[in-house]
Every structure is written in structure tokens, then in C-alpha cells.
C-alpha positions in Angstrom: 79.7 -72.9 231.4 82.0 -75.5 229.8 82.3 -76.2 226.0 81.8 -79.7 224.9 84.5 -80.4 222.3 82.6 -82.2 219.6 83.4 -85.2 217.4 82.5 -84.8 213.9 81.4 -87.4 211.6 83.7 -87.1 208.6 80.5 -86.2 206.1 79.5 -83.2 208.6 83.3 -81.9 208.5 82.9 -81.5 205.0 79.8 -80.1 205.2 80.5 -77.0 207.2 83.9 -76.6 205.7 82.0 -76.5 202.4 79.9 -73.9 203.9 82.5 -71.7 205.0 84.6 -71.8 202.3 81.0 -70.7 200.1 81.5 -67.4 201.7 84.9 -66.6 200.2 88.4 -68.0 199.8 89.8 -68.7 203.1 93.1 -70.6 204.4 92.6 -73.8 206.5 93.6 -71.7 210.3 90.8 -69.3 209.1 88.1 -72.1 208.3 89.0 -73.3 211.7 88.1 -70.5 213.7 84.9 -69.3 211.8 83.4 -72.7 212.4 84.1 -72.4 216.0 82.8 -68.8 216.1 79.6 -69.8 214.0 79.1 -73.0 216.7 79.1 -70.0 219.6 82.4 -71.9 220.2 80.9 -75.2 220.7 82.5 -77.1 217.5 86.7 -77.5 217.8 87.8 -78.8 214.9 91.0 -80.1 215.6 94.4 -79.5 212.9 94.5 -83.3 212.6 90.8 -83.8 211.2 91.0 -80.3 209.6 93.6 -80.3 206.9 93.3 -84.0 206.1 89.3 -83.2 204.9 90.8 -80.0 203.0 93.0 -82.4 201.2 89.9 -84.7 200.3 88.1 -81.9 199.6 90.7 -81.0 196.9 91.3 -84.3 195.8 87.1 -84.7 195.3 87.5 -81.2 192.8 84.8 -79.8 195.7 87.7 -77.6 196.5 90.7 -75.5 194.4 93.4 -74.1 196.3 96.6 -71.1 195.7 99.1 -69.9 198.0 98.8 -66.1 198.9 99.9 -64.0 201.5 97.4 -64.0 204.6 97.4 -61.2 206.6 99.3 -61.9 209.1 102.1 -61.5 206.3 103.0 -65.2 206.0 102.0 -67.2 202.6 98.8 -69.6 203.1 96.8 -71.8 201.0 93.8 -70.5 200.7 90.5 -72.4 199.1 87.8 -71.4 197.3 84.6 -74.0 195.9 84.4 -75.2 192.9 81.4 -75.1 190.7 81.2 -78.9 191.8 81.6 -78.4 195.3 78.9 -76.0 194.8 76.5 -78.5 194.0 77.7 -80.7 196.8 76.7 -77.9 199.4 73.4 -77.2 197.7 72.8 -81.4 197.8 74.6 -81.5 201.4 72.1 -78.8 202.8 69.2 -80.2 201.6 70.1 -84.2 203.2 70.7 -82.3 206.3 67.8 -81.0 206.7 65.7 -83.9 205.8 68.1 -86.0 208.2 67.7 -82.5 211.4 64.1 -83.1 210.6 63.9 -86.5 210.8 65.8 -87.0 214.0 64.0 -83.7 215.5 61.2 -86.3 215.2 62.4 -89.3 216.5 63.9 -87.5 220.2 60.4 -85.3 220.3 58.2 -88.6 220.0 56.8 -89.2 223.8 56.4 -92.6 224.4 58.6 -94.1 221.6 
């Protein structure tokens, strides 16, 4: 069975990155591949979209970043949330699932 390669709206990119970063710091490669594990390999999220909304991420104070040694030996900058970006998850999870809801409604309606 072939994988779709989805397209992300930028607001959902944040939102999952924000999710997986809630679990413990973690350097961009990393957040990467857990949201593609987590998707059962369905979401790719591409370098180009990836570190571009990690450096908005920073630049909202949602994220905080150091560089540390990642396992494979190398340095990385890993990110960790902010008590702000916190917040934003906790206000993030909420809209989508209002908005799942919502649409859940609209494609189940027969006759619409």
C-alpha cells in the first residue's frame, strides 16, 4: 500500500511539532521522524517546511532551544516548550478538536 505524502497547513505543522516537542527535548531530525512514526508513516514532513516552523516556533517564545550532543555523537539543537508554548498546545488541542468535530460532521451529513 502506498503512503500519501501530505501537505501541511502551516498552523497544523506547528501543532504537532508542539506536541512532540511536549514529550521531551528533541533535535529537529528527531521531531521529524516521530511525527512520521506517530502518522503510521503517513505525514513526511519535509527539511524545507521543518526547520523554518522550528525557527518560528523560537521566534514566537513557544519554543527554547541549546546545542547538545545527540547520540549519534554529533552536536544538535535540541528544543524543549516553553511555559508559553505550553499554553499554545493546550489552546491548539482544544481548536482542533472542535474544528475534527466539526468537519467529522459536515463529510458524515447524507444528503448535504
Amino acid at each position: 500500500m502506498a503512503h500519501a505524502k501530505s501537505d501541511l497547513l502551516q498552523g497544523t505543522l506547528d501543532m504537532l511539532i508542539l506536541k512532540v516537542v511536549a514529550e521531551g527535548p528533541v533535535h529537529g531530525y528527531a521531531i521529524s521522524k516521530r511525527i512520521r512514526r506517530m502518522s503510521n508513516d503517513v505525514l513526511h514532513i519535509r527539511q524545507g517546511s521543518l526547520y523554518p516552523a522550528l525557527h518560528r516556533l523560537e521566534e514566537r517564545k513557544l519554543l527554547q532551544a541549546e546545542w547538545r550532543d545527540a547520540d549519534s555523537g554529533r552536536e544538535a539543537k535540541f528544543y524543549r516548550l516553553t511555559a508559553v508554548g505550553h499554553r499554545e498546545l493546550a489552546a491548539e488541542t482544544e481548536s482542533w478538536a472542535r474544528l475534527s468535530v466539526a468537519i467529522g460532521l459536515v463529510m458524515g451529513a447524507a444528503g448535504a
